[in-house]
C-alpha positions in Angstrom: 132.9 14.8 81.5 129.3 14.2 81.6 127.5 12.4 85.2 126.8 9.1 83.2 130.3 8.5 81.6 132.3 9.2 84.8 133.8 6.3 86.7 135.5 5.9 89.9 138.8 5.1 87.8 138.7 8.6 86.7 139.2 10.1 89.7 141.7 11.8 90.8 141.4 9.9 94.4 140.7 6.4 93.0 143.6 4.0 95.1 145.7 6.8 96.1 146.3 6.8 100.0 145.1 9.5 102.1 143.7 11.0 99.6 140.3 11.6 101.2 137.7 9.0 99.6 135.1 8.2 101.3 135.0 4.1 99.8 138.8 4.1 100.1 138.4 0.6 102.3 135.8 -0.8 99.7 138.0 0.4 97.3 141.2 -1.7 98.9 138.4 -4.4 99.8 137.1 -5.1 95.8 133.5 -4.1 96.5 134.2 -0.8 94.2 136.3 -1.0 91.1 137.1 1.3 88.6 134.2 1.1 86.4 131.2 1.7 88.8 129.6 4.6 88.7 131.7 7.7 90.5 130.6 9.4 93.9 129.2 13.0 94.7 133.5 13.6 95.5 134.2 12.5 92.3 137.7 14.7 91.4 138.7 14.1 87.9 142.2 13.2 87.3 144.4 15.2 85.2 144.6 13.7 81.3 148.4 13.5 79.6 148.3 15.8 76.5 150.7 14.9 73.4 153.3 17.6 72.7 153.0 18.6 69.2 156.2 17.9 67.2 157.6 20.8 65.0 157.4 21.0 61.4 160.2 19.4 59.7 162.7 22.8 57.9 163.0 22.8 54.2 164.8 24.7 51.5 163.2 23.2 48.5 161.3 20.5 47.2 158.4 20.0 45.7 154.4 20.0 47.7 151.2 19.4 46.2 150.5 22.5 44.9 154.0 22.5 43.1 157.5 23.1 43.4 158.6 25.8 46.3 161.9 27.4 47.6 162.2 29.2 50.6 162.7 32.8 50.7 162.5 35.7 53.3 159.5 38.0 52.5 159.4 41.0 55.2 161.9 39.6 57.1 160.2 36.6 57.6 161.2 32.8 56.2 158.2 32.2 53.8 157.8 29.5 50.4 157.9 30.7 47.6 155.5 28.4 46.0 155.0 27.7 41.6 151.6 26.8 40.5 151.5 26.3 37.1 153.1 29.7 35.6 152.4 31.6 39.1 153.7 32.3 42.4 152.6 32.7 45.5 154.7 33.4 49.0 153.0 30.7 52.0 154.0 30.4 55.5 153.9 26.4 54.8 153.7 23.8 52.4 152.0 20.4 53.3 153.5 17.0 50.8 151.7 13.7 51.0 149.9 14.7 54.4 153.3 16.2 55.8 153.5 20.0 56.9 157.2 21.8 56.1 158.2 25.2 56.9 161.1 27.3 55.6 164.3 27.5 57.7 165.1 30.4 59.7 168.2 32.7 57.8 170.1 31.8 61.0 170.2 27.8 59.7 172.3 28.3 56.6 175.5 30.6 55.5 174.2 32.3 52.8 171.9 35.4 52.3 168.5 34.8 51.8 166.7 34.9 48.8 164.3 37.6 47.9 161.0 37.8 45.4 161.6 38.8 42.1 158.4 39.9 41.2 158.9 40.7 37.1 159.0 38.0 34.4 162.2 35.9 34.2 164.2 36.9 31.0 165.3 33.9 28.6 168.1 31.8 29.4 170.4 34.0 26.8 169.2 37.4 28.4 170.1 35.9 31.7 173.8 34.9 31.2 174.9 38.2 30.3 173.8 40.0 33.3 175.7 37.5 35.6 178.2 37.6 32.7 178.8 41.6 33.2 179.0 41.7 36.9 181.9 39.1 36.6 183.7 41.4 33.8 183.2 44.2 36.0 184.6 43.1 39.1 187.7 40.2 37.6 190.2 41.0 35.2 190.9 37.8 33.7 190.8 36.5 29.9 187.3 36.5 28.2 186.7 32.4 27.7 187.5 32.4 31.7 184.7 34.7 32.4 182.4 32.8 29.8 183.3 29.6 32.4 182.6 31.2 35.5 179.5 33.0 34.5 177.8 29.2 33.1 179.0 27.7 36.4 177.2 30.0 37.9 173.5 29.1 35.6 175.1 25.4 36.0 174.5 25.5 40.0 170.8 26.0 39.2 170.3 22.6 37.4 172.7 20.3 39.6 169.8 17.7 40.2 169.1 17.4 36.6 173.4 16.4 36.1 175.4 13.2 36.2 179.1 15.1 37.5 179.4 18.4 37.6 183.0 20.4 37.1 184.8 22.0 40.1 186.9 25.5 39.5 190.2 26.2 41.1 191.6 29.4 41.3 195.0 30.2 42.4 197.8 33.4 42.4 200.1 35.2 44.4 198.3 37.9 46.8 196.1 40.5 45.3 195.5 38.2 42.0 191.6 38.5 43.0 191.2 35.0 43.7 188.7 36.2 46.6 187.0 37.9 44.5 186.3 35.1 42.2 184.4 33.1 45.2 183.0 36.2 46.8 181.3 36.8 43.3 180.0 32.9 43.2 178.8 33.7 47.0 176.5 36.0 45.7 175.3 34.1 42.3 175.9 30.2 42.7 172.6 28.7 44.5 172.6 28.4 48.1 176.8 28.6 48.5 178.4 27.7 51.8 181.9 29.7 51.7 184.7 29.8 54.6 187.6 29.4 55.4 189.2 25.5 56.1 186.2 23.9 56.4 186.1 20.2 58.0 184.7 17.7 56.2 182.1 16.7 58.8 180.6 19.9 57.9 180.7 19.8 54.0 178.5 16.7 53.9 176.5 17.8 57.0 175.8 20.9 55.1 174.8 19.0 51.9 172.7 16.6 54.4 169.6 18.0 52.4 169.3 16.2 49.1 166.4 18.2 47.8 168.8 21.3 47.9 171.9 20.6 46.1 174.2 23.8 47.1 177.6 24.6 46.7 181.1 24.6 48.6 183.0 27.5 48.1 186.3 27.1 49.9 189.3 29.5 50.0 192.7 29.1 51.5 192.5 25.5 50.7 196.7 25.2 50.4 197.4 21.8 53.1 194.2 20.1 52.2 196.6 17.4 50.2 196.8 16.5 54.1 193.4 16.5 54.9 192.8 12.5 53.4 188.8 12.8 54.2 188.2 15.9 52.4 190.4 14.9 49.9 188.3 11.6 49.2 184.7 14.1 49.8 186.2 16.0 46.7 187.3 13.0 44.9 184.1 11.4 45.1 181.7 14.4 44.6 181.5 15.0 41.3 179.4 12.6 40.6 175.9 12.1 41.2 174.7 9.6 44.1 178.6 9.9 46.0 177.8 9.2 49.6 179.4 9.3 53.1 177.9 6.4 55.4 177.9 7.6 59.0 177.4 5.0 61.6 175.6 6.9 64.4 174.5 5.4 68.1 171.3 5.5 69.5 170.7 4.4 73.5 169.7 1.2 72.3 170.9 0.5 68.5 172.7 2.2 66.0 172.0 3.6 62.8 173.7 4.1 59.6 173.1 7.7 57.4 174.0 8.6 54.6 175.2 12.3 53.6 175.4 13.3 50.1 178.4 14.8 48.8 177.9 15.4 45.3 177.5 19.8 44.4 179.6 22.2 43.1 182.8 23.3 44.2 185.4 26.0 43.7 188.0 26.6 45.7 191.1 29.3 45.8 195.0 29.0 47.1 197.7 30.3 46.4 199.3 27.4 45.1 197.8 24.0 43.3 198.2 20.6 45.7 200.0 18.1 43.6 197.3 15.3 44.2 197.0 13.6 41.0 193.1 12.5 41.7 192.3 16.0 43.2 193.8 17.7 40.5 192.0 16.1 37.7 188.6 16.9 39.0 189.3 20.9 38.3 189.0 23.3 35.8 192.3 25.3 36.7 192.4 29.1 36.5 195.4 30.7 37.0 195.1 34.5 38.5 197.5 37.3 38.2 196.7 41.0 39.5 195.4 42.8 36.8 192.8 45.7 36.6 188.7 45.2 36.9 186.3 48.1 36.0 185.9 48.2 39.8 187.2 47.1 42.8 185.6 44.5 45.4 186.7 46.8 48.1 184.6 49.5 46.7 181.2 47.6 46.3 178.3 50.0 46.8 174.9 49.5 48.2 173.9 49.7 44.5 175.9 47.3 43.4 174.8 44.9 46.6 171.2 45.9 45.5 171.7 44.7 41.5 173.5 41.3 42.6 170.1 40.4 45.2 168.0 41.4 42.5 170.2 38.8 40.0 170.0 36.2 42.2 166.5 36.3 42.8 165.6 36.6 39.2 168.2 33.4 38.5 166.2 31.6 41.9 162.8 31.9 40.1 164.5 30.8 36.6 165.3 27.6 38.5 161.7 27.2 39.8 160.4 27.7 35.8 163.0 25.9 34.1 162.4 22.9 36.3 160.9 20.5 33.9 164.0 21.8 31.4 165.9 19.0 30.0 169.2 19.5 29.6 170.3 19.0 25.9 172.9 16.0 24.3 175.6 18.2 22.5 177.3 15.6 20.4 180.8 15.8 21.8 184.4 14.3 20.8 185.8 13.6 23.8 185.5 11.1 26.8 186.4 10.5 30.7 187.8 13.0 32.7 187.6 15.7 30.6 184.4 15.0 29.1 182.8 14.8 32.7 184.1 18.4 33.7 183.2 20.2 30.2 179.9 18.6 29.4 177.5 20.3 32.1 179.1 23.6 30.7 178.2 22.7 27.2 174.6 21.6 28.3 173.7 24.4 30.2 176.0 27.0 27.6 174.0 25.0 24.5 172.3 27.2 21.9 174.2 30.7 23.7 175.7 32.9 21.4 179.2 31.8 23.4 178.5 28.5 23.1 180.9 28.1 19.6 183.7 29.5 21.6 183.5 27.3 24.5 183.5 24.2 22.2 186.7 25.7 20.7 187.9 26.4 23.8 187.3 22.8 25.3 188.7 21.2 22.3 192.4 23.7 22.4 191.9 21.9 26.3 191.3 18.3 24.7 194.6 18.7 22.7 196.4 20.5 25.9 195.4 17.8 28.0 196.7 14.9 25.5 200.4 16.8 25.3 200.3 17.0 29.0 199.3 13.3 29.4 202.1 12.3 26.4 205.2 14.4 28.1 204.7 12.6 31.6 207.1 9.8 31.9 204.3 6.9 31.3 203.4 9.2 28.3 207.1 8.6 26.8 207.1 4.9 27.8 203.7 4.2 25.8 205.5 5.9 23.0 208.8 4.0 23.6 206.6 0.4 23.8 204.0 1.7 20.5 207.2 2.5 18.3 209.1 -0.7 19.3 206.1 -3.3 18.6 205.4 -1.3 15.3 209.0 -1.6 14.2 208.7 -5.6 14.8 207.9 -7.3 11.6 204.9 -9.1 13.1 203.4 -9.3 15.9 203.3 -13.4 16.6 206.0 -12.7 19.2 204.5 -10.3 21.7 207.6 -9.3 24.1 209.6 -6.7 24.0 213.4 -7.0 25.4 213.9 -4.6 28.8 217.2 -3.1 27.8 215.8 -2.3 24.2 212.8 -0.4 25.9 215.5 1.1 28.5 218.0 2.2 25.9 215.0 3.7 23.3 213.8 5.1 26.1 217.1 7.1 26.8 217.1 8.2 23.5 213.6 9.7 24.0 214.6 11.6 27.0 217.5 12.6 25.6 219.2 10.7 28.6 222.4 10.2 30.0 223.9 6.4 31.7 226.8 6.4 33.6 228.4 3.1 33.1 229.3 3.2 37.0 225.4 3.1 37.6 223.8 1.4 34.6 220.9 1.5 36.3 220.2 5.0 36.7 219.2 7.5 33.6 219.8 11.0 34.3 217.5 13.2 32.2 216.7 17.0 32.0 213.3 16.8 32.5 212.2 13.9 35.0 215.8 14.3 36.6 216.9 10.9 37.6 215.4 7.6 36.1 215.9 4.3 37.6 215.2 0.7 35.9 213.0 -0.3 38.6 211.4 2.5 38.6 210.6 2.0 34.2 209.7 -1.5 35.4 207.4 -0.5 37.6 205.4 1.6 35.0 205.5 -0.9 33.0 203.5 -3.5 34.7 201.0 -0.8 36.6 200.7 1.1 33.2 201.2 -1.1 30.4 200.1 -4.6 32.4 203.3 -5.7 30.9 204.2 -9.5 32.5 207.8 -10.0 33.2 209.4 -12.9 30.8 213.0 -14.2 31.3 214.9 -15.2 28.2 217.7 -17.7 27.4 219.7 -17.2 24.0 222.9 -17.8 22.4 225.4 -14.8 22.5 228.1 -14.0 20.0 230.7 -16.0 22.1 228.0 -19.4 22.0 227.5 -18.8 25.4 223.8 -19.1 26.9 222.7 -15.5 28.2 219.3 -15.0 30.5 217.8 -11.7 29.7 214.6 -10.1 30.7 211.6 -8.9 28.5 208.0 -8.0 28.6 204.8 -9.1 27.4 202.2 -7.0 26.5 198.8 -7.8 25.6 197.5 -6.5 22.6 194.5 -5.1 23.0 195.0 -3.8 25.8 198.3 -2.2 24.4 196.0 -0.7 21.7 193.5 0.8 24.0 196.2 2.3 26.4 198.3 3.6 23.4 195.0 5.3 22.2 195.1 7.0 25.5 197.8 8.2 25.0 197.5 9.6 21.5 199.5 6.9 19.3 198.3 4.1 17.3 198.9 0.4 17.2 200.0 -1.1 13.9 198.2 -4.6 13.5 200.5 -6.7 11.3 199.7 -10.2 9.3 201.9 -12.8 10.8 204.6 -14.2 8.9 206.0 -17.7 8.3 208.5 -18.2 11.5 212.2 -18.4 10.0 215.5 -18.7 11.9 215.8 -15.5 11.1 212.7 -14.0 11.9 213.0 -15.8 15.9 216.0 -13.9 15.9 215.2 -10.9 15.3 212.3 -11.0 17.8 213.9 -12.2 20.5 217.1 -9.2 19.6 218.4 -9.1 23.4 221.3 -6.8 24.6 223.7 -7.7 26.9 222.5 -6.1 29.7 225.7 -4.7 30.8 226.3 -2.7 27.8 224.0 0.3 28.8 225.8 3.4 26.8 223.6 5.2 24.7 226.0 7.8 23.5 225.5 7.8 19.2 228.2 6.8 17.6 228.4 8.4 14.0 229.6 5.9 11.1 229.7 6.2 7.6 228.1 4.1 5.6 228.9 2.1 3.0 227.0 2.9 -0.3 223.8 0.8 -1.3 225.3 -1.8 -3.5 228.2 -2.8 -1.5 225.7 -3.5 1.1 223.3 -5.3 -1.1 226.1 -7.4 -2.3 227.6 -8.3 0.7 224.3 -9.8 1.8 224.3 -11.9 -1.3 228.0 -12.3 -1.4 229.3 -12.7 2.0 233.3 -13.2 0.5 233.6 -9.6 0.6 232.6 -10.2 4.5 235.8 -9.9 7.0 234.1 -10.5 10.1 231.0 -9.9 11.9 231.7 -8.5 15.7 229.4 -7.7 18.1 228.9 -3.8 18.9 229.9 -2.5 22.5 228.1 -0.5 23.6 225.0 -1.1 21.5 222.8 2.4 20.2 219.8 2.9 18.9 220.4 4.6 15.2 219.2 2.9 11.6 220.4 -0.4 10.8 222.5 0.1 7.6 221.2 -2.7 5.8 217.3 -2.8 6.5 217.4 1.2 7.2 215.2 1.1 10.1 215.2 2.3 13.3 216.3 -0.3 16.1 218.8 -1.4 18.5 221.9 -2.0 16.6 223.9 -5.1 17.7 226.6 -6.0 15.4 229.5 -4.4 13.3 229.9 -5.7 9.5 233.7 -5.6 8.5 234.8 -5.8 5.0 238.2 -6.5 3.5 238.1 -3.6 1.8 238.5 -1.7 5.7 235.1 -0.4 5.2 232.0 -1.2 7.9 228.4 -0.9 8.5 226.4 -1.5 11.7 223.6 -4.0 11.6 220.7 -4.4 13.6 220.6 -8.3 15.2 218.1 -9.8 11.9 220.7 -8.5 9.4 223.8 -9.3 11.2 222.8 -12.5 12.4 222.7 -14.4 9.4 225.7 -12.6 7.8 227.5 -13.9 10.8 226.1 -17.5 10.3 227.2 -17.6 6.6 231.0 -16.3 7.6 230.9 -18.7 10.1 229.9 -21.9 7.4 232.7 -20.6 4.9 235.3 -20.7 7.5 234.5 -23.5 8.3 
């Protein structure tokens, strides 16, 4: 500090008791303040310096020079830095006036990356040598190593997809379901594997957004009990799925947001039956067969080759970042077509990429069985056929014991009359009504509807039915694989109201098939014109589902035509109903 610019309040002394000045008292007195000119003690006061705040750590992003990853050069953190179509390795990187540094190996899980200092092969050249280190290490079938091995390229362009697919692998013990994820530790792009990991740590890991990694999980078996992991993997398939933190500050709280979205794989020995979970995975079941070579006996060779990979496929990121991913048309949609489309993008215009269309569509068909032989499945069915069989569709309700006893017949199901309310069935064991019921409101949006009708006695019966509507029973049977038949209205006859309002008593619940003979063709087409060769008209108990022998379709048959003649034919409730009204009038 120079003689003219110092000032009494720059001393050290200036107002501090005992500390020596000689104008202390003209000081305390006003006659000196602190901007006169200092004394010959003058004893300047020591300044507060600013501690300089840290760089902020990155893993990638992209500077002004271009996009950069970090690396360890020498065994040092270092950028690896793209300009154009070269590299160079920088201590630093500095983005809109903002200095970053690499993170120190001892901040993440994985192994650091390396310079790869040779030209990056084409994207075809490159699958095949992360395709042959998975051939030579898993013994599993060919379109599974085809999967794993695009995963793997996949986990390089994350930023660039909408969901991504998870993989789950699972076996008995020495299936090489460890080997699977130890492979995709050394491949995938910046992995985190262990061993039950929480959840706080999944999307704490993932924190970074410039750097989507991956979760590699094994001995996952109990996470159906973990509820926030579960909802983590649930919701982070898709790009944008976030975990809101509320965090508290001395004086306010904050609210942060952790991504969760990356790819994940994960290994058990046994699949957790969470619906939601489930349908986010490709499935791989293992069994212990026999690689080219054993984890157990990886060499320092073979450690060296897999760096090298990884390396080479770190710089293919950095080149292939303005890469758009192509549009394969596909035929599929929802689930499945969010799992198998970023393998088809990434896979498209690979010499494997015909086989993993095939593949995805033998998947597509698997996936449609498996959807059509769960119990919804056979109720869409059981509600499709029944509205097609209708002769139009003016009346849109469907009586609950016809849908209950065609349903039987689907499953091949058993009713005891001491509980008519239970179906016992090979395959979905036991099946209650309420239980049918509930599927179809949740599944079908069916609304309950409670009808009044006269029975064959004249007496007023209240049965239940439901209403569908039909759009929406087109799109959910279309789900489901069947097809809707739109029918033209016709003119509403006494017949006709009864045959779509045909109600079953609903005590009569046996569905065991009764075999008659029929009568032959024109005896039955005369006794609809000619109803003096009618005896009587009874109703059937128990009703079956079987073919009405007049109309000769498929339905709920109701009542028993008898002839004088001793011979009989079942009818379905529109043919027997006005057969019984005509026998009726000539009795009368």
């Amino acid at each position: 500090m120079t003689e003219e610019r110092k000032r009494c309040g720059d001393c050290a002394r200036f107002k501090v008791p005992e500390s020596g000045c000689t104008y202390a008292k003209d000081i305390r007195e006003g006659i000196i303040n602190a901007n006169d000119q200092a004394c010959d003690d003058f004893y300047p006061a020591k300044t507060k310096t600013t501690k300089e705040q840290p760089s902020p750590h990155k893993s990638c992003g992209v500077s002004d020079l271009g996009p950069y990853e970090a690396i360890c050069q020498d065994a040092k953190p270092a950028f690896l830095i793209r300009n154009g179509e070269s590299f160079s390795i920088v201590e630093s990187v500095t983005c809109q006036g903002k200095t970053f540094v690499p993170k120190n190996p001892s901040q993440y899980p994985y192994e650091p990356y390396g310079y790869y200092e040779h030209a990056v092969p084409n994207r075809e050249d490159l699958f095949w040598p992360v395709r042959n280190e998975i051939h030579r290490f898993i013994d599993v079938e060919p379109i599974w190593k085809d999967i794993l091995s695009a995963c793997v390229l996949l986990s390089y362009q994350q930023d660039k997809l909408l969901t991504t697919p998870y993989i789950y692998v699972y076996g008995d013990n020495e299936s090489g379901k460890s080997t699977i994820l130890q492979l995709l530790k050394f491949l995938c792009y910046r992995p985190m594997y262990g061993v039950t990991i929480p959840a706080a740590d999944i999307y704490g890991y993932l924190e970074d957004s410039d750097a989507i990694g991956c979760i590699l999980e094994d001995e996952v078996q109990g996470i159906d009990k973990d509820t926030d992991k579960i909802k983590i993997y649930k919701a982070g398939y898709k790009q944008g799925a976030v975990v809101p933190r509320t965090i508290l500050l001395q004086h306010d709280r904050i609210i942060k947001y952790y991504n969760t979205f990356c790819f994940k794989a994960c290994a058990s020995e046994q699949i957790p039956q969470v619906k939601g979970f489930r349908e986010r995975f490709i499935e791989i079941a293992m069994t212990e067969g026999f690689p080219e070579q054993e984890w157990s006996d990886i060499t320092e060779d073979d450690l060296k080759r897999l760096r090298n990979l990884r390396n080479m496929l770190l710089k293919w990121r950095m080149l292939s970042r303005d890469w758009q991913l192509p549009q394969p048309p596909l035929d599929m949609r929802g689930r499945l077509k969010e799992l198998w489309k970023p393998i088809l993008q990434v896979t498209h215009g690979l010499t494997v990429y015909d086989g993993l269309v095939r593949f995805v569509e033998e998947q597509k068909n698997e996936r449609l069985s498996v959807k059509q032989n769960t119990l919804e499945g056979h109720i869409v069915k059981v509600v499709t056929e029944l509205h097609n069989q209708a002769k139009d569709n003016s009346i849109p309700y469907i009586p609950f014991q016809t849908i209950w006893l065609e349903l039987a017949y689907d499953l091949d199901g058993k009713i005891d009359e001491k509980k008519p309310h239970v179906m016992d069935t090979s395959e979905f064991f036991q099946v209650t009504k309420n239980k049918v019921g509930y599927r179809l409101r949740e599944v079908l949006s069916g609304r309950t509807k409670v009808l009044r009708e006269k029975g064959p006695d004249g007496n007023w019966v209240s049965t239940k039915a439901y209403e569908f509507d039909q759009n929406k029973l087109r799109r959910i049977a279309k789900k489901y694989g069947y097809e809707l038949v739109t029918k033209l209205p016709t003119l509403p006859t006494s017949q006709g109201v009864h045959a779509s309002e045909s109600m079953e008593n609903p005590s009569q619940e046996n569905v065991e098939k009764v075999t008659h003979a029929p009568l032959e063709v024109d005896k039955l087409s005369n006794s609809v014109t000619n109803t003096r060769n009618v005896k009587a008209v009874v109703a059937l108990n128990p009703v079956y589902v079987g073919s009405c022998q007049f109309c000769g379709q498929r339905v709920t048959l109701t009542w028993q035509v008898q002839y004088f003649s001793g011979e009989w034919a079942d009818a379905c409730l529109s043919c027997g109903t006005p057969l019984l009204e005509k026998v009726k009038a000539q009795s009368e």
